[in-house]
N, C-alpha and C positions, 0 to 999 in steps of 0.2 A: 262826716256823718250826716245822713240825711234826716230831713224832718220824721222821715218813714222809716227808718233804720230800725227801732221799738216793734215796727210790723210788718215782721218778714213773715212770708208767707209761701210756701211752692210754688204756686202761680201768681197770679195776677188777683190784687183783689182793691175795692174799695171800704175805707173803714169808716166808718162816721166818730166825726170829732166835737160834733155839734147837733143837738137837734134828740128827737126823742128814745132815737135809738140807739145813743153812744158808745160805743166800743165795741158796736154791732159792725161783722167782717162779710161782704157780699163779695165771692168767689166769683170773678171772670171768666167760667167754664165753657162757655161756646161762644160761637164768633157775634151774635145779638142778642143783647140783652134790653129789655125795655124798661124804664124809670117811671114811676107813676103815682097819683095817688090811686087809679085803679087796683081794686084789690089782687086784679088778675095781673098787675105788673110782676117783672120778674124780680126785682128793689122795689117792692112795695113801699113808699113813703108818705105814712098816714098824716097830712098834716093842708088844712086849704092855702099854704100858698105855693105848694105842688099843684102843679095840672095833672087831672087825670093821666095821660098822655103826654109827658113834658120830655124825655130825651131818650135816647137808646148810647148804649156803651155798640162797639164795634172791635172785634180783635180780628187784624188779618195779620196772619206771619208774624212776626214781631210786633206791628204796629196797633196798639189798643189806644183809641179815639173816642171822645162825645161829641152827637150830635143833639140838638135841642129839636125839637119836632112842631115848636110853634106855640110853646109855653104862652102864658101870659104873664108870669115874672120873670122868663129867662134861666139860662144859665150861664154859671159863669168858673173860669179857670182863673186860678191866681188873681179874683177881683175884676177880674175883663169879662166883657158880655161876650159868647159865643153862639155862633151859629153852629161851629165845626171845628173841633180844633184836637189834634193828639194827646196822647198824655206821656208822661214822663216821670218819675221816680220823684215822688213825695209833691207834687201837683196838688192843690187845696181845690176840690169842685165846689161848686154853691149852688141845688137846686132848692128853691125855697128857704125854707130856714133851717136845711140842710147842711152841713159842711161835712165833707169825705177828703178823706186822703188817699189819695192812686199809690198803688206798691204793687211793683210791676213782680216781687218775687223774686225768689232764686232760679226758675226756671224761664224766666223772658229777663 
């Protein structure tokens, strides 16, 4: 049973486990998605140790990815700093004081 098991979902989605939006479920519905504290981000995440512009999510075919965009605290998969790196079925992301959980769904 996975950490994510609790949050099955159709698709693909990120859930917050930590931070001010907790139990809030952001749906992976097209191929970019951008993370931000900008309000015009598509995960808006109001909080300053988000960068306006801190990462984008990426779904091609099966494969749904973060990339970090040049953050200034970073992001991080399973406590490791990333530049770029895939995701995988119950994966802990950490953008600021953020924590999400990837749940790739019953459809991917």
């Amino acid at each position: 049973m996975s950490i994510a098991s609790e949050h099955v979902t159709e698709g693909p989605a990120l859930v917050v486990r930590k931070g001010a939006e907790t139990g809030e479920r952001f749906v992976i519905d097209r191929e970019r998605l951008t993370i931000g504290r900008d309000p015009d981000s598509d995960i808006f995440l109001n909080d300053v140790t988000v960068s306006r512009s801190h990462a984008v999510i990426e779904a091609a075919g099966q494969v749904v990815s973060i990339e970090d965009v040049g953050s200034l605290n970073g992001t991080y998969v399973n406590g490791v700093r990333v530049d770029k790196a895939p995701l995988t079925d119950g994966d802990i992301l950490q953008v600021g004081m953020f924590q999400m959980v990837y749940v790739p769904g019953s459809g991917r």
